[in-house]
N, C-alpha and C positions, 0 to 999 in steps of 0.2 A: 498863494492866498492873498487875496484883498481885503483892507481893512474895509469896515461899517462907516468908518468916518475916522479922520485926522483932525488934529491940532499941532501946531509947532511947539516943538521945543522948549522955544522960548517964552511959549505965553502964559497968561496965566491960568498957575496950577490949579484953580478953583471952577478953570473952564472944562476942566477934564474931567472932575467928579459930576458937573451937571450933564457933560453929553454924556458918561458913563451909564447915569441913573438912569438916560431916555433910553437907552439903548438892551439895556439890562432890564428895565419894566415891560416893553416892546416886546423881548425876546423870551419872556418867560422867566427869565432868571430869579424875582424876586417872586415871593409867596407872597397871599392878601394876608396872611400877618407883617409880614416884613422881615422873612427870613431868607436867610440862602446858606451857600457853604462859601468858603473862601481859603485860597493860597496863595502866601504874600511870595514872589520870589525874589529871596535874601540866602544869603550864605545860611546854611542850619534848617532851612525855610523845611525842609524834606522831612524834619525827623516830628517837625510838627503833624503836617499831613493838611488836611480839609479840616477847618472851624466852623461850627455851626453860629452864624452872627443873624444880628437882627437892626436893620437900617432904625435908624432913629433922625432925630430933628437936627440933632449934632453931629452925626456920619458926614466923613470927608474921605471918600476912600485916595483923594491927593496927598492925603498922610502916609499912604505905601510906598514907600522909598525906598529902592535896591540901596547895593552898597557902593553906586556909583550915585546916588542922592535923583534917582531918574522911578517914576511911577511904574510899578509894574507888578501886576495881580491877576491874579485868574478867579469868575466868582462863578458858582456850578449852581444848580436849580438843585434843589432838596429832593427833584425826585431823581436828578443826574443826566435827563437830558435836556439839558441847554445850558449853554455856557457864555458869559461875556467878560472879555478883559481887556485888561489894559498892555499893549507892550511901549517899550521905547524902541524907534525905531531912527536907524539915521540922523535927520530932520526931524521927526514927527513923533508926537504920539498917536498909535492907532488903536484903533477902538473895534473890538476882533468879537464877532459873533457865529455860533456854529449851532446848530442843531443835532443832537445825536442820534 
C-alpha cells in the first residue's frame, strides 16, 4: 500500500492535521455537516469501537497520540465507504486513503 501523502516525523504535528483534512474532505470522508466516525489506535482503543465526531474550528486530530506519543487514527465516512488515516510509519507520517 502507498500512502496519499507523507510528512516526517519530525515535523510539525499541526502539519499533519492540515494535510489530513485535505485529504479526508477530497476523499469523502467528512459529511457537509462535518461529521464522520473515528478510531483512535491506543492500547483499550478496541473496546471503544467507531465515534461518531463532528470537525469543528478547534479540531486537531494531531491530538491522537498512540501510546508511543506517535499520531495514528482511522476516520470512516458515516456512510462507511471511505476511509482516511493517519499511520506512523518508520520516518514518516503517512496519510492512507481507501475507497470501499
Amino acid at each position: 500500500m502507498e500512502p496519499s501523502a507523507t510528512l516526517p516525523l519530525k515535523g510539525e504535528l499541526g502539519e499533519v492535521h492540515q494535510l489530513w483534512l485535505d485529504h479526508a474532505r477530497r476523499a469523502g470522508v467528512i459529511g457537509e455537516d462535518g461529521t464522520f466516525l473515528l478510531t483512535a489506535v491506543v492500547t483499550g482503543s478496541a473496546a471503544v469501537g467507531w465515534v461518531r465526531v463532528r470537525l469543528t474550528e478547534t479540531a486537531d486530530v494531531s491530538r491522537l497520540l498512540d501510546d508511543q506519543g506517535r499520531i495514528e487514527f482511522i476516520a470512516r465516512s458515516s456512510s462507511g465507504g471511505h476511509i482516511c488515516g493517519v499511520t506512523a510509519e518508520e520516518y514518516d507520517y503517512w496519510v492512507v486513503t481507501l475507497s470501499l
